[in-house]
Every structure is written in structure tokens, then in C-alpha cells.
C-alpha positions, 0 to 999 in steps of 0.5 A, spaced: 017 063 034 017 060 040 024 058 040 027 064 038 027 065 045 032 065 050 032 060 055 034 062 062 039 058 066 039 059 074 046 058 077 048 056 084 053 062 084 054 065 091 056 072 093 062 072 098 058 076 103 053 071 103 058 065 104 061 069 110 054 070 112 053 063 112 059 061 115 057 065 121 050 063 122 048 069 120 041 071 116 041 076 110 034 079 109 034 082 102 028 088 102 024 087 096 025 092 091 021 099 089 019 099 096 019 106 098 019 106 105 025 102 105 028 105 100 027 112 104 031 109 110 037 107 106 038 113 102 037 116 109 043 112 111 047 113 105 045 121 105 049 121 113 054 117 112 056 122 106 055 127 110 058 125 116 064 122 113 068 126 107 073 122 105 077 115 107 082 119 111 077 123 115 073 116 118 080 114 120 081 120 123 074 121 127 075 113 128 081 114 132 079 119 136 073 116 139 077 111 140 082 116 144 075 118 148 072 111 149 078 108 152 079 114 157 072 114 159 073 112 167 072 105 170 070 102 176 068 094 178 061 093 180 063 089 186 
């Protein structure tokens, strides 16, 4: 019966993120899963990026003008 089973094989496959990541010197924490204190954060997260950007083109929009905005803001050296 024993060797009806399948046998699991671990690969040394990377994500590209996690490459770029590497690459970078830049640490990925993963949360662990059915937490639901951290699940509650990004659902969060997801419900206002969905409401707040309604298509592709309507986050260009608003990205440009904060853009307009930003680099309008008046400035003066410290010195």
C-alpha cells in the first residue's frame, strides 16, 4: 500500500519576483496563511484600491494629475 503513494519532489523553482527581490537586496516576508488579522489588512487593501481606482485608465488619469500638483507645489532652499 505504501508504494501506491505519491512522492513528493521539492524544485529549486523561483518566482521572478523573488529573483528581482534578490537582486535588489530586498526582503520578502510571506504571512502565514488563515490568519485572519492579516488577511483582514489586505482585503482591506484590495477593497480601496477597487474603489478608488476604477479602471486602468482612470489611475493614469489621477496619477498624472498628482503629478500636475505635486511638481507645482512651491519651493525654496533652506539656506
Amino acid at each position: 500500500m505504501v508504494q501506491n503513494l505519491p512522492i513528493l519532489i521539492k524544485t529549486n523553482r523561483t518566482h521572478p519576483l523573488d529573483s528581482l527581490l534578490s537582486s535588489l537586496t530586498i526582503t520578502h516576508k510571506l504571512i502565514k496563511p488563515r490568519i485572519p488579522r492579516h488577511n483582514d489588512k489586505i482585503e482591506r487593501s484590495y477593497r480601496n484600491d477597487q474603489n478608488r481606482f476604477y479602471s486602468y485608465d482612470d489611475l493614469l488619469k489621477q496619477i498624472k494629475t498628482y503629478f500636475k500638483r505635486s511638481n507645482n507645489i512651491p519651493m525654496q532652499s533652506l539656506n
